[in-house]
C-alpha positions in Angstrom: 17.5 -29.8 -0.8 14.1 -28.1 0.3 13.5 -27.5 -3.2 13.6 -31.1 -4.0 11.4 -32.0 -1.1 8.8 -29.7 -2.3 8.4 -30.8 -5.5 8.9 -34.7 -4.3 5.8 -33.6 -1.9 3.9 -31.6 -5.1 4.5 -34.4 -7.2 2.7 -37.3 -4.6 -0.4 -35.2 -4.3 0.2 -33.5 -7.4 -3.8 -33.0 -8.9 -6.0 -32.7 -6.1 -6.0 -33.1 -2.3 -8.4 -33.8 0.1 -8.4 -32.0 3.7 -10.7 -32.4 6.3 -12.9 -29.4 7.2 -15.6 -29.6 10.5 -16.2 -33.4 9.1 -16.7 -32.7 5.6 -14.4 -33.5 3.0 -12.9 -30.7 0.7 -10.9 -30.7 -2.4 -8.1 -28.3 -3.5 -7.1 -28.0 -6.3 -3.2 -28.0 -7.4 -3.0 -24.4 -7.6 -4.0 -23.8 -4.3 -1.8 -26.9 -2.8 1.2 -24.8 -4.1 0.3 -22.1 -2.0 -0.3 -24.0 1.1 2.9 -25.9 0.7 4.8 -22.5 0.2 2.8 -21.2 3.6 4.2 -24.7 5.7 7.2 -24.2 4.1 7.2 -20.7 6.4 10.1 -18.9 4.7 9.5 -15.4 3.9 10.3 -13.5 0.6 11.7 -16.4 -1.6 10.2 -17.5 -4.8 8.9 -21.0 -4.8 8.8 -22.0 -8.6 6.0 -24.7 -9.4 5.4 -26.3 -12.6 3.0 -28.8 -14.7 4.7 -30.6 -17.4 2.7 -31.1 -20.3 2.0 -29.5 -24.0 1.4 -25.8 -23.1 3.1 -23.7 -20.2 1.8 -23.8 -16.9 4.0 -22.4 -14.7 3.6 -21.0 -11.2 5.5 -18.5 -8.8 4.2 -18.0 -5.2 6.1 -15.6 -2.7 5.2 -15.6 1.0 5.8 -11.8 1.9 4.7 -12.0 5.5 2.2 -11.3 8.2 0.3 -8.4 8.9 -1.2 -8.3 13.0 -4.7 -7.0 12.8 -6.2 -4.7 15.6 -7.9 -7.9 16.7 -5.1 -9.3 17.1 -5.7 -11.7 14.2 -2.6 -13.2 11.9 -3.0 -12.6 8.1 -0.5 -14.4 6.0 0.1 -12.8 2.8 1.0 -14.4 -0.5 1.5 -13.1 -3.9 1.4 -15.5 -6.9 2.1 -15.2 -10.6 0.5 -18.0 -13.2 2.6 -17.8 -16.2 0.7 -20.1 -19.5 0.9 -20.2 -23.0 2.1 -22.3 -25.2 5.8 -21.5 -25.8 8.4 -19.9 -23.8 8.7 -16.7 -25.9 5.1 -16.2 -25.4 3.9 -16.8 -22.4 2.0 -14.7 -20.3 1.7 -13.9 -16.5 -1.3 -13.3 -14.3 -0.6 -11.8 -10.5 -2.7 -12.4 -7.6 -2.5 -11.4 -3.6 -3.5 -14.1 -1.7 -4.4 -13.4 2.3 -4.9 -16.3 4.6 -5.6 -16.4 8.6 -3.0 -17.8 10.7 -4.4 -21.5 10.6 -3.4 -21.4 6.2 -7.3 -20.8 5.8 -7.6 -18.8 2.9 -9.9 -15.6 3.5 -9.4 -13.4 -0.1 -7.6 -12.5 -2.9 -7.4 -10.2 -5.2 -7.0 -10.9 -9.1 -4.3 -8.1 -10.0 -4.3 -8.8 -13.7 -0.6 -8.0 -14.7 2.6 -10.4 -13.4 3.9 -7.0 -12.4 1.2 -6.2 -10.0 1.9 -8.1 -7.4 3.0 -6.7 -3.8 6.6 -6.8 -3.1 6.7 -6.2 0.6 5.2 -5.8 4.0 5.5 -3.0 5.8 5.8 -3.2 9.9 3.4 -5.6 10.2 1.3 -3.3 9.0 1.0 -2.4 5.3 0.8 -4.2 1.9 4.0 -2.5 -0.8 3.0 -2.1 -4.1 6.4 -1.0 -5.8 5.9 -0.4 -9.2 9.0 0.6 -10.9 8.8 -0.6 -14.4 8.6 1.6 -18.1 4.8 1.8 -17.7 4.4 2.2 -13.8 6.2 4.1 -11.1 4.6 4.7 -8.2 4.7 3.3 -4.6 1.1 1.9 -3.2 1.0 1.0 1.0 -2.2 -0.5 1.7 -3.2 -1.4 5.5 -5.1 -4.9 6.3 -5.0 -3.3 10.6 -8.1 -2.8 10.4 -9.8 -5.0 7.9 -9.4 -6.8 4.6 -10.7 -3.8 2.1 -14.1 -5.2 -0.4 -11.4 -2.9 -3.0 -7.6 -1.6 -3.3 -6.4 1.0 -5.3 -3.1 0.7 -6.9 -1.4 3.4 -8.2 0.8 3.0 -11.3 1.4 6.9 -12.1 0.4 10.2 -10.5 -2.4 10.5 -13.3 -3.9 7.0 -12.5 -3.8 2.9 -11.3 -6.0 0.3 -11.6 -8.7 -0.7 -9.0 -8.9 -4.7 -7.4 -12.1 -6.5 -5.9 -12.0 -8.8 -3.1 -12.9 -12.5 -4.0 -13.5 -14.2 -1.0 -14.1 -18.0 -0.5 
């Protein structure tokens, strides 16, 4: 029954939004919408599958995994997505990102992790970001700690010999 609500909400402001922000007026766009619904929704570790119907694939997958308590005392929310598109089902593709918001769903960062199998899996007391790769290509187990602040770069390691370094983009 959730489910159906969600998508009855996606559907009424399916394109673009408009929240109010110090006055101003800001868009977001339906990509980011998802997210935030998934964030109200408040239900850790479930998929939320989203979808735009039309000639190629656009499909989306956003996990909440949690909060991590900073030394400040700040809430982050953390969010890991996968975009799957292309233009049939045999061949589509999957992009992973980590999203990280504060605790009012104001997004601060994310990181563009390439591969739909990139994405975190867990959090750790509170604490620590879990990158569990266990995959043919990739099998190593990455913690990384948002304590003490949101890092400019991460290192993920996908085998003892090597990983692949993220950058921050922030908004």
């Amino acid at each position: 029954m959730k489910r159906a609500c969600l998508i009855l909400i996606l559907l009424i402001g399916c394109s673009k939004s408009e929240q109010k922000l110090d006055g101003n007026k800001i868009e977001i766009d339906y990509y980011e919408r998802c997210r935030l619904l998934v964030l109200e929704e408040n239900i850790i570790s479930q998929d939320f599958e989203f979808s735009k119907v039309g000639k190629e694939i656009d499909e989306q997958v956003v996990k909440y995994l949690g909060n991590i308590i900073t030394n400040k005392k700040d809430t982050l929310k953390i969010v890991n997505s996968v975009h799957y598109t292309g233009t049939y089902e045999d061949s589509k593709r999957g992009n992973g990102q980590l999203y990280i918001y504060n605790s009012h769903n104001k997004l601060k960062g994310y990181y563009n992790l390439g591969s739909a199998l990139a994405v975190p899996t867990d959090i750790e007391n509170n604490e620590n970001v879990v990158f569990n790769y266990n995959n043919d290509i990739c099998n190593q187990l990455t913690k990384i700690s948002l304590k003490d602040s949101i890092p400019n770069k991460i290192f993920i390691q996908c085998t003892k010999e090597g990983g692949d370094l993220y950058n921050l983009q922030k908004e």
